[in-house]
C-alpha positions in Angstrom: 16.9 8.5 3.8 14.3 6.3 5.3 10.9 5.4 3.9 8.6 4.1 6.4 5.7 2.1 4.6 2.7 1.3 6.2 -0.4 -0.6 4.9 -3.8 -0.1 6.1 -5.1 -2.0 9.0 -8.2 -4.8 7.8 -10.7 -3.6 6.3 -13.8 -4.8 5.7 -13.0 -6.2 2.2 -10.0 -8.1 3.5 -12.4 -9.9 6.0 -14.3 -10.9 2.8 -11.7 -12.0 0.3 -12.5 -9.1 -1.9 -10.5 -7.7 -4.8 -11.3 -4.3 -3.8 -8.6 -2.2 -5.6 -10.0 1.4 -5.5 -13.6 1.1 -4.2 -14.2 2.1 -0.1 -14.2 -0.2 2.6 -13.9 0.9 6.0 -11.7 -0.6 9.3 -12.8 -3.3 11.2 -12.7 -3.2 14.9 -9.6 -5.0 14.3 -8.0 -3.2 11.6 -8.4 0.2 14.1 -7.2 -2.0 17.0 -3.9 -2.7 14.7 -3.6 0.8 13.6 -4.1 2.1 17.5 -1.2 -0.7 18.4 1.0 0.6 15.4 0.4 4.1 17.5 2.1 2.7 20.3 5.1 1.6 18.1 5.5 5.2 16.6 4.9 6.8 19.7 7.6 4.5 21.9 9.9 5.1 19.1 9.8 8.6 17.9 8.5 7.8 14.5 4.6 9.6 15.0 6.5 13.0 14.4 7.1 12.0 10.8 5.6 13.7 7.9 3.2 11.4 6.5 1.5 11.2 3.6 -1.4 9.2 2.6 -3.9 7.9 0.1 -6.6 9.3 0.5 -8.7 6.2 0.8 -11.0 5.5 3.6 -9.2 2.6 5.1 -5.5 4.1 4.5 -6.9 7.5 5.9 -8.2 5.9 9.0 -5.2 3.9 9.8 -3.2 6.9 9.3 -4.3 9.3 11.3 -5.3 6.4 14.2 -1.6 5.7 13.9 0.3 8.8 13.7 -2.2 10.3 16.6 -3.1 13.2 14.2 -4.7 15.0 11.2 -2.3 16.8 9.7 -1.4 14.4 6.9 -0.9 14.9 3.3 -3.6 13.1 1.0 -1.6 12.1 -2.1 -4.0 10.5 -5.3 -1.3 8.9 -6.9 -1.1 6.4 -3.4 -4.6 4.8 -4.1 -4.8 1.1 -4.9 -4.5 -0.5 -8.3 -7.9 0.7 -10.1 -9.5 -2.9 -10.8 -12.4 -1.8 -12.3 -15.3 -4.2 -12.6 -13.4 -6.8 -10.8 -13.2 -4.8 -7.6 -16.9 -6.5 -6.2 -15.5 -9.8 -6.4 -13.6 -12.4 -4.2 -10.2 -13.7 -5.5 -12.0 -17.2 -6.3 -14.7 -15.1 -7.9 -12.1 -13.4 -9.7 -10.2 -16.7 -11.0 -13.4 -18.5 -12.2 -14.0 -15.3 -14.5 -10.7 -14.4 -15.5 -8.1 -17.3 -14.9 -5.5 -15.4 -16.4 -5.4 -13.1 -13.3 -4.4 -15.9 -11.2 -0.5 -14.9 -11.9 -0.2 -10.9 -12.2 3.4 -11.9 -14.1 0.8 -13.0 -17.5 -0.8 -10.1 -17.4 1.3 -7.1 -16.5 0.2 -5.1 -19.8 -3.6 -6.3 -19.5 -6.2 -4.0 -18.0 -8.6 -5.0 -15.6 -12.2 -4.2 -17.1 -12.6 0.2 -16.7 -9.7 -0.1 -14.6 -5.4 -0.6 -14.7 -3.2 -2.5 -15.6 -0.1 -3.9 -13.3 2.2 -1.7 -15.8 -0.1 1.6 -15.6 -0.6 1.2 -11.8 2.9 1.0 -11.8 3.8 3.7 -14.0 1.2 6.3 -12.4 2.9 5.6 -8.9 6.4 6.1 -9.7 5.7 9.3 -12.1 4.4 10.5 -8.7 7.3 9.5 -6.5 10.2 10.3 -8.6 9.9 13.6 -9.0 8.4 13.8 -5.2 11.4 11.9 -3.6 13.9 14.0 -5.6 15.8 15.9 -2.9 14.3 15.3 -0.6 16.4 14.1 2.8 14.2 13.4 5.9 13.0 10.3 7.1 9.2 9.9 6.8 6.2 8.0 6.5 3.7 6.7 4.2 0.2 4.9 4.5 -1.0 2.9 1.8 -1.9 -0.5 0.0 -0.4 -3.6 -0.6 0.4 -3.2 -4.2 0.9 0.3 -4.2 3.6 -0.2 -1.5 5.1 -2.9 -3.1 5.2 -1.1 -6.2 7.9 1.2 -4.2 9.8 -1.7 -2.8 10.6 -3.3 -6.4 11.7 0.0 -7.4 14.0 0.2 -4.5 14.9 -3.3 -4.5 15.3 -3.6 -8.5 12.7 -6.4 -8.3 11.5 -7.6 -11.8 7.9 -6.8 -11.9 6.9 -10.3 -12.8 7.4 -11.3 -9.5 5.0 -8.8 -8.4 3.8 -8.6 -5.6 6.9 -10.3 -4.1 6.9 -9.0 -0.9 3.9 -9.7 2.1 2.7 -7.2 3.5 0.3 -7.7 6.6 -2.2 -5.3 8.0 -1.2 -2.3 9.6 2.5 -3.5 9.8 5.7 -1.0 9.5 8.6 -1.9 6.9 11.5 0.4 6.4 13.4 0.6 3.3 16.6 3.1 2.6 16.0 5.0 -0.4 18.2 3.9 -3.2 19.6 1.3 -1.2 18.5 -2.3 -3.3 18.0 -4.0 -0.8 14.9 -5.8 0.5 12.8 -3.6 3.6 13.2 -4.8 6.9 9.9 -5.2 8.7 9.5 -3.8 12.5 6.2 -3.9 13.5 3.0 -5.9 12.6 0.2 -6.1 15.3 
């Protein structure tokens, strides 16, 4: 079975070095110009057909249904970004000057970020999603989400050990495959 993972295309927030997590922030012209070249990828190669499924957060939403050339997509909660709480206004720097220990997520996998998750939560609410979600199921398909939600999935997959987390880059709008229960790393085949 193949997992298609997608990330959102920029967002506004990305163009200002902002932790972000959970709160909105809507495409650029750029990040919809990503998510309308990603169309041409799925298209070309049969993969727009796919069930997708989505967070339901502005910028994932947007890229999705830019991408896939439709609306009927499946909104799933547990695919939002990691909640970072009162962190989320900030840049990185801004971020690291307040809290240093953030600087490496391996320090603080068990410590939540202020009204928000920690790495180990995050984690946990994501996979108690996908487990019993991926269980038998068979067909290929798609999903649109964020950089550490995705790469939440991949460590699963791969058997990563979370304290490299996030381990694996993940570019705007780009396209990684990864056989379910197959530990090896994805294989990326698109980024715009």
């Amino acid at each position: 079975m193949k997992i298609y993972l997608v990330r959102h295309g920029q967002s506004v927030a990305n163009t200002q070095g902002l932790v972000c997590g959970q709160e909105e922030s809507p495409l650029t012209e750029l990040g919809r110009d990503q998510a309308k070249r990603l169309h041409g990828y799925l298209k070309e190669n049969g993969l727009f057909t796919l069930p997708a499924f989505v967070s339901p957060q502005l910028r994932a939403r947007d890229t999705a249904r830019i991408a896939m050339g439709r609306d009927d997509l499946e909104l799933i909660p547990e695919l939002k970004e990691i909640n970072t709480g009162d962190y989320s206004p900030y840049t990185y720097d801004e971020l690291y000057r307040i809290d240093p220990r953030f600087r490496s997520f391996a320090d603080v996998l068990s410590i939540e970020f202020p009204n928000g998750e920690s790495i180990l939560s995050f984690r946990k609410r994501v996979l108690n999603w996908f487990h019993p979600w991926i269980d038998g199921r068979e067909e290929d398909l798609i999903l649109f989400s964020h950089s550490y939600t995705l790469n939440v999935l991949i460590h699963e997959n791969t058997a990563t050990d979370m304290n490299q987390f996030p381990l694996y880059p993940l570019p705007n709008a780009s396209l990684v495959v990864m056989n379910w229960g197959e530990a090896k790393p994805p294989h990326t085949l698109f980024v715009p």
